[in-house]
C-alpha positions in Angstrom: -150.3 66.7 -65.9 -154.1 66.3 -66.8 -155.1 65.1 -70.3 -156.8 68.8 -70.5 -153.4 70.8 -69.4 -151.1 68.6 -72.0 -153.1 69.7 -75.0 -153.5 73.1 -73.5 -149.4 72.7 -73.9 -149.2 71.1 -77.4 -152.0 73.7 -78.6 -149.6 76.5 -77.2 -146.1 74.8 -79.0 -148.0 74.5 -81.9 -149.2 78.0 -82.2 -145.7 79.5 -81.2 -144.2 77.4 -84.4 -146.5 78.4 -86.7 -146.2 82.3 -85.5 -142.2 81.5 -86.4 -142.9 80.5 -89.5 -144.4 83.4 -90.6 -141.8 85.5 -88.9 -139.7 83.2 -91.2 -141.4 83.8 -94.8 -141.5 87.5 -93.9 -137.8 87.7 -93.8 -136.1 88.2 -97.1 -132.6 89.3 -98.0 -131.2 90.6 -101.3 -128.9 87.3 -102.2 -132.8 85.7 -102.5 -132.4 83.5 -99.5 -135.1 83.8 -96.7 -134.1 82.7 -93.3 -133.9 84.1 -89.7 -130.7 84.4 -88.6 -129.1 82.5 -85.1 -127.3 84.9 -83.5 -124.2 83.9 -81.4 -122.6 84.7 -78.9 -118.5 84.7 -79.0 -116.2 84.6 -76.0 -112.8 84.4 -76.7 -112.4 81.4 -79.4 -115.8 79.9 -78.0 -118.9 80.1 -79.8 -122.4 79.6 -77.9 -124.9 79.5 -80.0 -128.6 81.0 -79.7 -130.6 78.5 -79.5 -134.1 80.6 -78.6 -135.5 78.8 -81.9 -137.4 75.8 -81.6 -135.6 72.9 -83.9 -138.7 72.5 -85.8 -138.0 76.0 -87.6 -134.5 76.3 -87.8 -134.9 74.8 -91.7 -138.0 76.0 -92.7 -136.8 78.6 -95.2 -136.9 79.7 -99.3 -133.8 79.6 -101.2 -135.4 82.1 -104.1 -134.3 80.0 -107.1 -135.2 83.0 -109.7 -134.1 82.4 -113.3 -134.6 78.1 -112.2 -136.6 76.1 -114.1 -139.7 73.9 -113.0 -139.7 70.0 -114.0 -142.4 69.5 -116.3 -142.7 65.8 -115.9 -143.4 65.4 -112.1 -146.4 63.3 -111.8 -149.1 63.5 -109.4 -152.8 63.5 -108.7 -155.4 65.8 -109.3 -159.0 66.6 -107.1 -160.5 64.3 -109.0 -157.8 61.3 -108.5 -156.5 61.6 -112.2 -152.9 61.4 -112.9 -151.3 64.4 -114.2 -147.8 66.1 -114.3 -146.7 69.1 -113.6 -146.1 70.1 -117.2 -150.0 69.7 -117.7 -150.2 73.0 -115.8 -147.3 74.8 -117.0 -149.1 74.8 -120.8 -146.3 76.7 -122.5 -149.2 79.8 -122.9 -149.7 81.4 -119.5 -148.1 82.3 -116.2 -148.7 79.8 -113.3 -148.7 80.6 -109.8 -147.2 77.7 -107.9 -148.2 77.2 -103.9 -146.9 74.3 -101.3 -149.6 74.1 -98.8 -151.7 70.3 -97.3 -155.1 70.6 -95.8 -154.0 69.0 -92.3 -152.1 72.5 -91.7 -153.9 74.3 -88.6 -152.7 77.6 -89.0 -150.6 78.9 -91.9 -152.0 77.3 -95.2 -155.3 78.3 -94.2 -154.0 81.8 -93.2 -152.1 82.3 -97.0 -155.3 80.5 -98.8 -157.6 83.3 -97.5 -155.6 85.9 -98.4 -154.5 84.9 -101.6 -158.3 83.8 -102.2 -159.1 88.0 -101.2 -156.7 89.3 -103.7 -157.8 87.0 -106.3 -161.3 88.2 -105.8 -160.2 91.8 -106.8 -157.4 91.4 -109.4 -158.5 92.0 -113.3 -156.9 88.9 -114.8 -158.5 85.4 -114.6 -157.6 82.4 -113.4 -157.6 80.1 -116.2 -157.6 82.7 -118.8 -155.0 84.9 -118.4 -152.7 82.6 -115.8 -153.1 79.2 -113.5 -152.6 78.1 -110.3 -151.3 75.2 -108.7 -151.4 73.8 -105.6 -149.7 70.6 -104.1 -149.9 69.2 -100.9 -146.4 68.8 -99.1 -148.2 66.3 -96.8 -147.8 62.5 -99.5 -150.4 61.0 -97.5 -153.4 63.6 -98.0 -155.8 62.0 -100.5 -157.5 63.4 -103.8 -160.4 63.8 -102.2 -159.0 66.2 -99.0 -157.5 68.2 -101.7 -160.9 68.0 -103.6 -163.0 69.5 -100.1 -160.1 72.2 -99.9 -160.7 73.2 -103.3 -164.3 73.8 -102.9 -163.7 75.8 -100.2 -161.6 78.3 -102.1 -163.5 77.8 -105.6 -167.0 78.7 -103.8 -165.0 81.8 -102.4 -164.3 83.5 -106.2 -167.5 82.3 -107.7 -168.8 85.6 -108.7 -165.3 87.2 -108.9 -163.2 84.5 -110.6 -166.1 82.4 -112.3 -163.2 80.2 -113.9 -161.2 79.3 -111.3 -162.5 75.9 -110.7 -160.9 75.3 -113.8 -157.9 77.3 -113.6 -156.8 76.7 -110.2 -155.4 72.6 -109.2 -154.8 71.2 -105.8 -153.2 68.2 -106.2 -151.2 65.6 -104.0 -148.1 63.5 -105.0 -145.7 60.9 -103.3 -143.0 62.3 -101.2 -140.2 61.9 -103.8 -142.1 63.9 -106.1 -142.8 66.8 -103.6 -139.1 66.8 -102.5 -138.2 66.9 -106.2 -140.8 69.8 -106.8 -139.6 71.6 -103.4 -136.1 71.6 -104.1 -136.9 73.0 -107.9 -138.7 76.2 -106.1 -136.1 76.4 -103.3 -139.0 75.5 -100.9 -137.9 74.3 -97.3 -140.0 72.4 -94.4 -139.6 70.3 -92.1 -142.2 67.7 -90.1 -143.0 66.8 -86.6 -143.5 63.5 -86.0 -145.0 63.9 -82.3 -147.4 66.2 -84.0 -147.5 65.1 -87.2 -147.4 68.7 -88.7 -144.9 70.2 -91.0 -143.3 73.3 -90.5 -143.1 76.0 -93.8 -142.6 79.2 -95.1 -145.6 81.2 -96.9 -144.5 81.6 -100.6 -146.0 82.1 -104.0 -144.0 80.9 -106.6 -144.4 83.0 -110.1 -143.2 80.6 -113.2 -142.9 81.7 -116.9 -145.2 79.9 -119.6 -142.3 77.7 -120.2 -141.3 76.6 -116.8 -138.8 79.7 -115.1 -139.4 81.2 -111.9 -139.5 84.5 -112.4 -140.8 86.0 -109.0 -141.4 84.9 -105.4 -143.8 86.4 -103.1 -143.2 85.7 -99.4 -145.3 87.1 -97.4 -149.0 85.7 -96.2 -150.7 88.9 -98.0 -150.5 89.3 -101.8 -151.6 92.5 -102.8 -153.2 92.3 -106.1 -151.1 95.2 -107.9 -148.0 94.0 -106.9 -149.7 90.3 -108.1 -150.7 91.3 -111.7 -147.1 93.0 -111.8 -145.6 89.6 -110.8 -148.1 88.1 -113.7 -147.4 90.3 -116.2 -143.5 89.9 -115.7 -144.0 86.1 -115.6 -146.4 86.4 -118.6 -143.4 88.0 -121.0 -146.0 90.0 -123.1 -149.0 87.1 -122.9 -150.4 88.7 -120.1 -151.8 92.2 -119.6 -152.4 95.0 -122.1 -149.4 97.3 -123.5 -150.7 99.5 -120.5 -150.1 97.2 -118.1 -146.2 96.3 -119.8 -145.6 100.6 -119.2 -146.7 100.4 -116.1 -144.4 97.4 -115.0 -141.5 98.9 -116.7 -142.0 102.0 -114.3 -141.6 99.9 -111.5 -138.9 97.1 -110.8 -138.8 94.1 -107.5 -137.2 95.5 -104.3 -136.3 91.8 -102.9 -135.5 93.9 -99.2 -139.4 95.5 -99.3 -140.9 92.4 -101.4 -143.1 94.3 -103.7 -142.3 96.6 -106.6 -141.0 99.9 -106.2 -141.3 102.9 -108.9 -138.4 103.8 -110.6 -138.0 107.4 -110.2 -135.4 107.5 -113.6 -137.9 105.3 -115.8 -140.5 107.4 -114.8 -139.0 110.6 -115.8 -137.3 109.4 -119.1 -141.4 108.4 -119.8 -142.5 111.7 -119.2 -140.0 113.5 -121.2 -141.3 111.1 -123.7 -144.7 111.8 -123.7 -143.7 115.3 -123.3 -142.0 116.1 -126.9 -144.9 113.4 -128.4 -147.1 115.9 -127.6 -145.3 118.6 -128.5 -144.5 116.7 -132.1 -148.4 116.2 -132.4 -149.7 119.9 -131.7 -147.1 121.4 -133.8 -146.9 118.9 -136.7 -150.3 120.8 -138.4 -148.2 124.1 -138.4 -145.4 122.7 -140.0 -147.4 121.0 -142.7 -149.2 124.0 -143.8 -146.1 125.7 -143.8 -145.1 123.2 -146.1 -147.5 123.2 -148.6 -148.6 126.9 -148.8 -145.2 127.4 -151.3 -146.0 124.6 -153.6 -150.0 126.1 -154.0 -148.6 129.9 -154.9 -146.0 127.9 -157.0 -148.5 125.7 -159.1 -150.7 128.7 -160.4 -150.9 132.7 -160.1 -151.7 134.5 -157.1 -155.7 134.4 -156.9 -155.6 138.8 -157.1 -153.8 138.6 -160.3 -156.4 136.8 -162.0 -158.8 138.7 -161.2 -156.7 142.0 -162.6 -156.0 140.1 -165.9 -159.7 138.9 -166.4 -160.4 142.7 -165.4 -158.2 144.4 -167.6 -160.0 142.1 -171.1 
């Protein structure tokens, strides 16, 4: 085989995997664990499994941890090559958005940067105001300054939109103990190829509470930003949004089989039959008030005729 046909070969594996991978962070089930399934194939009391999926993928998978807690003293390295931990970003004040991704990836991280990068660009909360992101390389060997270049990239993307997200969004890069530590916490699973040197993983955004609990995965490579800021303002708890935006999410609850929120047709309807007899209350209150204090005037003096007879009759 020529030098040009065997990368023509490892170009072609490569895509294939990645392609599974997303297949693999689409599929979601209502237990919370993401996986594609390996069929089999039973004859008699022998089992054959299917094995159509390529090794590399077989793991790569999210165990939805929802209602788990993040470590808070997981150290690791900023863009700038300062140590931080991982508590440093979850501040005990706003949501965080938590992403696995390494620059090396040549297919998926760039993929579920872009589009998260779009739907940042039209949501209504800010990055570093209202919530934070962070990002850590799964790959231990990718420098501060890769993660610094990657950054940029995404920064100059939501300069008008976002204008603080350089300081509101992280990439950061830590040893492998520490990423297998942070993975495990978020239910995160990958695997590497050592022939390629690439890792295998599932697209997933990770929602986490001011004090550390997940509250909401997304796992799919687009984010639409309504069903974002309803992820925010549930992983907010009342410190994100405006008491519109708290209605609004009660209306609607997670359908982990469709992952996005779905209206509730029962909230919904005990809201409007709410707002219904308010507004009743309100246009008929003025009625009943005058109604009210029509008896006490006529009680507190005469009747307006009969003084005027009385001074008539002097």
């Amino acid at each position: 085989m020529t030098k040009p046909e065997h990368r023509n070969e490892k170009a072609s594996q490569t895509l294939v995997a990645c392609l599974l991978a997303v297949i693999l962070s689409m599929v979601g089930t209502a237990g919370g664990r993401c996986a594609l399934a390996q069929g089999d194939v039973r004859s008699g009391s022998d089992v054959v499994l299917n094995t159509g999926i390529p090794r590399e993928v077989r793991e790569v998978t999210i165990d939805q941890k929802l209602g788990g807690s993040i470590q808070l003293n997981l150290p690791m390295r900023d863009s700038r090559g300062e140590r931080v931990e991982s508590g440093y970003f979850i501040d005990g004040n706003k949501p965080t958005i938590i992403t696995l991704n390494y620059s090396g990836c040549p297919m998926l991280c760039s993929v579920q940067l872009d589009q998260l990068t779009k739907s940042l660009g039209k949501l209504d909360l800010k990055i570093g105001q209202d919530f934070q992101i962070l990002t850590v390389s799964i790959d231990p060997k990718e420098k501060p300054a890769t993660a610094a270049k990657t950054k940029a990239k995404y920064i100059d993307m939501l300069r008008k939109t976002q204008p603080s997200a350089a300081k509101g969004w992280a990439f950061c890069t830590a040893d492998q103990s520490i990423i297998t530590r942070l993975a495990d916490n978020l239910g995160f699973r990958y695997t590497y190829d050592s022939k390629s040197g690439e890792y295998y993983h599932p697209a997933m955004l990770a929602f986490v509470s001011p004090t550390g609990v997940i509250t909401r995965y997304s796992l799919t490579v687009d984010f639409p930003p309504d069903d974002m800021k309803k992820a925010l303002v549930e992983a907010g708890d009342g410190s994100v949004g405006t008491p519109v935006d708290q209605v609004l999410l009660w209306c609607f609850s997670y359908d982990p089989d469709s992952n996005s929120y779905v209206p509730q047709a029962w909230r919904i309807m005990r809201l409007a039959g709410a707002g219904t007899v308010g507004l009743m209350i309100a246009c008929l209150a003025p009625y009943w008030i005058g109604r009210k204090a029509s008896p006490k005037r006529k009680s507190a003096g005469q009747d307006p005729e009969e003084t005027t007879q009385e001074l008539g009759t002097e």
